[in-house]
Phi, psi and omega in degrees: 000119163278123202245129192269158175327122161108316178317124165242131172272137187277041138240193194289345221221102213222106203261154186232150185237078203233099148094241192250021175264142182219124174252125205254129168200173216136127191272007177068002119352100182279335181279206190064157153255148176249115155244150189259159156200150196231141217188142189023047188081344166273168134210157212245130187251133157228128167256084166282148168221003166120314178265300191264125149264161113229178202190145182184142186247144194280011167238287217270353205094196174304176139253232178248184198232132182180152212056250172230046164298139172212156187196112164216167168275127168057034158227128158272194198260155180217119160339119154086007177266119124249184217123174198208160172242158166246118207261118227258152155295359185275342179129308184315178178186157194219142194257122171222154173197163192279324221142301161275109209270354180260008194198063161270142170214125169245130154225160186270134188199109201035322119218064171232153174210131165215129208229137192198153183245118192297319190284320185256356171062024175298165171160137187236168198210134161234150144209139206304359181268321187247348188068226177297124167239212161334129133239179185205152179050215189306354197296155197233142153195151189197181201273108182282143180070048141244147163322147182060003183235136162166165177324315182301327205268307171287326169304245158068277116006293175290320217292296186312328159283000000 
């Protein structure tokens, strides 16, 4: 489902569709809303419930993230996951989380993405040039669609540290 300008979901959870790809959000939540707005030819979803954002646009992908926001491409959300993907122009993409699922904040900044935790100072870091880099405390990031890597393998993961 492609969500045109303007357009609102009444819950938290919300999908964008760009080509044969579907980027998947959710603040993990029942309550917020999700809206599209359109704008040069893109569009861009943000999903709030007031405490959690996500947010992913139809050129870049996911954007950011916060509270127990989440957004990846073609996974859908699973109870008790956030977290954000970086999704590269070559096509690869990296799965990152602070750790922490009620106080993840990602953010995006051209193709660098870092997901961090204000509280515990946990934090994971990818970019599309070098792949995965530093994580610290609980932080997680890895290759998404290589074995063992993906939202389900990190909450997994986190759990154990």
């Amino acid at each position: 489902m492609l969500l045109l300008a303007s357009s609102t979901c009444m819950a938290s959870d919300g999908e964008l569709a760009v080509g044969r790809n579907v980027y998947y959000l959710s603040t993990t939540s029942p309550g917020g809303t999700c809206k599209a707005y359109a704008s040069a030819g893109k569009t861009e979803l943000v999903c709030s419930d007031g405490a959690s954002e996500a947010s992913a646009d139809s050129e870049r992908g996911c954007l950011d993230s916060r509270g127990a926001g989440y957004c990846a491409r073609d996974v859908p959300h699973t109870a008790g996951v956030s977290g954000s993907e970086l999704t590269c122009p070559s096509g690869e993409s990296y799965v990152l989380h602070s750790g922490v699922r009620l106080d993840n904040r990602c953010l995006l900044d051209g193709q660098l993405k870092k997901c961090k935790s204000g509280t515990s100072g946990a934090y994971a870091l990818a970019s599309c040039d070098d792949g995965c880099g530093n994580t610290g405390g609980p932080g997680f990031c890895c290759k998404a669609d290589t074995s063992g890597c993906g939202f389900a393998e990190m909450l997994k993961e986190v759990q154990k540290k």
